[in-house]
C-alpha positions, 0 to 999 in steps of 0.5 A: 845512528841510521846507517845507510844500509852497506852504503860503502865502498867494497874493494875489489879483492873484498877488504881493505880500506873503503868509504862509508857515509852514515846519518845522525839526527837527519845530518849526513857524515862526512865520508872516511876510511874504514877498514872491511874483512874479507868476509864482505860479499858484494852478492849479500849486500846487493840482495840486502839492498834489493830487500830495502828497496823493494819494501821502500817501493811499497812505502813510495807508492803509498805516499802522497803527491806533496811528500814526494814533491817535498822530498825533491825540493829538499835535495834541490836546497841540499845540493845548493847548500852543498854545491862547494862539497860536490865540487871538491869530490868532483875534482878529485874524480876529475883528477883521478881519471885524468891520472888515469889517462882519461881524454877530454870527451870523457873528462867533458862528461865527467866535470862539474862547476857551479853553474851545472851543479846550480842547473842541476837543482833547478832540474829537481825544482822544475821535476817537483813542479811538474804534475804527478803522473800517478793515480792518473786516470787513464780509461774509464768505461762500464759494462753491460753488466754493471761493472764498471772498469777504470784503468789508473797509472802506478809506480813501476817499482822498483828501477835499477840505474847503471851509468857511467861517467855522468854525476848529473844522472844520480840527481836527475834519475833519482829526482824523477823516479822519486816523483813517479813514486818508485824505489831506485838503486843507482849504480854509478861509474867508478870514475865518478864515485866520490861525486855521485856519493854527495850528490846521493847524501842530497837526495837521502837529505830530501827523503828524510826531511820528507819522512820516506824511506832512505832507502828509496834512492839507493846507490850502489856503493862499489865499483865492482863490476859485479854489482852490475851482474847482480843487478841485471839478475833482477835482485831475487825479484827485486827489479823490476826495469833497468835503464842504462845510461853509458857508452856502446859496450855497457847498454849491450851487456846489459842488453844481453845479460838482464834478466828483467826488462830494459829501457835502452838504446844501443846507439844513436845513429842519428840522420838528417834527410835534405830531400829534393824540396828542402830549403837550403837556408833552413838545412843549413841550420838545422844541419849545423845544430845537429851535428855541431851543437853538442857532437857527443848526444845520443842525438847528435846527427851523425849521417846526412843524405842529400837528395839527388833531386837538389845535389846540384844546389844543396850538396856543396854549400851543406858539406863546406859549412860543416868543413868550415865549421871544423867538421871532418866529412866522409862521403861517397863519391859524390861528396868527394866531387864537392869538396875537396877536403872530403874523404872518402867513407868506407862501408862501416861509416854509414853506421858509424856512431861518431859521437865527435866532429866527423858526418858520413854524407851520402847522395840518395835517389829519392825519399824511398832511396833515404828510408831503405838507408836509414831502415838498413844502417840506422838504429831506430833512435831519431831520424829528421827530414827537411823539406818544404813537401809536406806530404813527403814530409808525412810519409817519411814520419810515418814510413821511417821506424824510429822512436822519434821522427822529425820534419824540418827540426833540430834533431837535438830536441831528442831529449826529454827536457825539450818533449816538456817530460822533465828530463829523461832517464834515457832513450829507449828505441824498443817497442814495449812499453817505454819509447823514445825518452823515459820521462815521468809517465814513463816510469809509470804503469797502470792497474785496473779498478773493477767496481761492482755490486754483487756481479757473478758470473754465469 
């Protein structure tokens, strides 16, 4: 028997009853109950699982493009095969944290079916299909003296994911770190442990089909939250990125506490510009979809400035189709003036992220008006300007400091499913290495080749 490295569930007092998964001849067991000591420190088993995933990074970078790519598709047919498995664990996180008194965004985030979980295959199948980004060659030039200099993209190595009430994210992170040729350990939230532990038995399936290291895809198997502190310590060397994916309070501790590098963004404070020469039909549209189609997306709109230059036109309809649409408004006086049911914004509003059916709206002077509001309150995650001006257009995308910026689009597309990426891990809104969404070339870095014949230098 193989056993999955500790893969269980430590209680927080460090014994008690805990669940174990283990394989045999390539079969996963079923979870069950097992009792743990008091001797159980979560600080030896994460640095044991920081050692197995820093040699599985070794093995993964070696590994060839068909390898990998065969590892994904196996999980995908697992997760198929098991669809029925991972939603009875679903449901009962579903119902644990209902019990709880979790509400409905969240029970939102949290809930599977069969048609997300078939999505959720697809997604791997669709990761497989994508070419590989490493051993990519990304530069290659030659010196006066012969050497000749080849820059060519690797795996990062190691990455730690932290998230929280999303099962989804263990197969799609595990999916795409997998095909960049890294090493993952994946810590998931409490709520969703029983889901995330059979969605993590379909990727180990996939990697052992494909002969790579189990411990490639690592979960985190306790709720602890120190777990989560010694994986922002770095695991002895072992990390070398974290990548966050929750709400406001988990990406700034792990902002502020991580001792290795992070892909983040704090917030989406997400704006929609109608400038003076804006199409109404088409801000409508593009409003709609960005507040309205999914309110709890980092890329959700979540603050509208209208120009004065087209107030008098565009302001009343853009307000009553949002109110009509069972949006609540908060606006400055005048968007007060233009609907009655609006009510008033407070200062904290305009950098507010509402992640719900609420928008700020906000009448501006002109473009340069707009740029210093979205530079003053927003968060460098996506900014969006609608207009018919296209050199107005070209100045807000390049004046406007975010890690995306859009002309007359959705800012919903703020996604790396929709840049063509294969999904995402995240966001990020920081300016080293990875920024906007952490898709495959992402989680790449590179190395330099020098070959030479007999060069020295004098």
């Amino acid at each position: 028997m193989i056993g999955l490295a500790d893969q269980d569930i430590l209680p927080r007092a460090g014994h008690g009853r805990l669940l174990t998964e283990s394989i045999e001849d390539g079969r996963m067991e079923p979870l069950k109950l097992v009792e743990r000591s008091a001797d159980d420190d979560i600080a030896v088993l994460m640095a044991r699982i920081g050692r197995e995933a820093r040699a599985a990074a070794h093995d993964m970078s070696l590994s060839s493009t068909e390898t990998r790519n065969r590892a994904i598709k196996s999980a995908a047919s697992a997760i198929r095969a098991r669809a029925l498995d991972i939603l009875a664990a679903n449901t009962r996180d579903v119902a644990a944290a209902a019990a709880k008194g979790a509400t409905g965004a969240f029970l939102d985030r949290l809930r599977l079916d069969e048609k997300y979980i078939a999505a959720m295959a697809d997604g791997l199948d669709q990761i497989a299909a994508l070419p590989d980004p490493v051993g990519r060659s990304l530069a290659r030039f030659e010196r006066p003296n012969g050497l000749v200099i080849e820059r060519v993209s690797t795996p990062l190595g190691v990455i730690g994911v932290i998230y929280e009430s999303r099962p989804a994210v263990t197969a799609d992170a595990g999916a795409l770190c997998l095909k960049a040729g890294n090493a993952t350990i994946l810590r998931g939230g409490s709520e969703s442990l029983l889901s995330t532990a059979i969605i993590h038995e379909c990727l180990v399936a996939g990697l052992i089909e494909a002969g790579l290291p189990i411990a490639a895809i690592a979960r985190v198997p306790t709720p602890d939250r120190a777990a989560v502190g010694e994986m922002l310590g770095g695991l002895g060397g072992a990390i070398d990125v974290i990548v966050p994916r929750g709400g406001k309070d988990l990406v700034a501790r792990v902002q502020a506490e991580a001792r290795v590098p992070v892909f983040a963004h704090l917030e989406g404070i997400v704006h929609v510009y109608v400038h003076g020469q804006a199409d109404l039909a088409k801000a409508e549209r593009i409003l709609r979809n960005s507040k309205l189609r999914r309110t709890g997306v980092c890329g959700a709109a979540e603050t509208l400035l209208v120009d004065r230059g087209c107030a008098g036109t565009h302001l009343a309809p853009l307000v009553k189709m949002l109110l009509d649409a069972g949006c609540a408004v908060r606006g400055d006086a005048t968007a007060l003036a233009a609907d009655g049911r609006v009510t008033p914004a407070g200062d904290a509003d305009w950098s507010a992220e509402y992640l719900d059916a609420i928008i700020a709206v906000r009448v501006v002077e002109d473009l340069d008006d707009a740029i210093r509001h979205i530079e003053t309150f927003g968060s460098h995650h996506t900014d969006c300007i609608v207009t018919e001006d296209k050199a107005a257009a070209e100045r807000f995308l390049r004046e406007v400091d975010s890690a995306i910026v859009m002309h007359n689009s959705s800012t919903q597309f703020a996604d790396g499913g929709e840049f063509g990426f294969g999904g995402e891990i995240g966001i990020a809104t920081g300016r080293m290495h990875a920024r906007g969404p952490v898709g495959l070339e992402q989680l790449t870095s590179f190395k330099y080749k020098v070959r030479g014949d007999g060069q020295i230098r004098s």
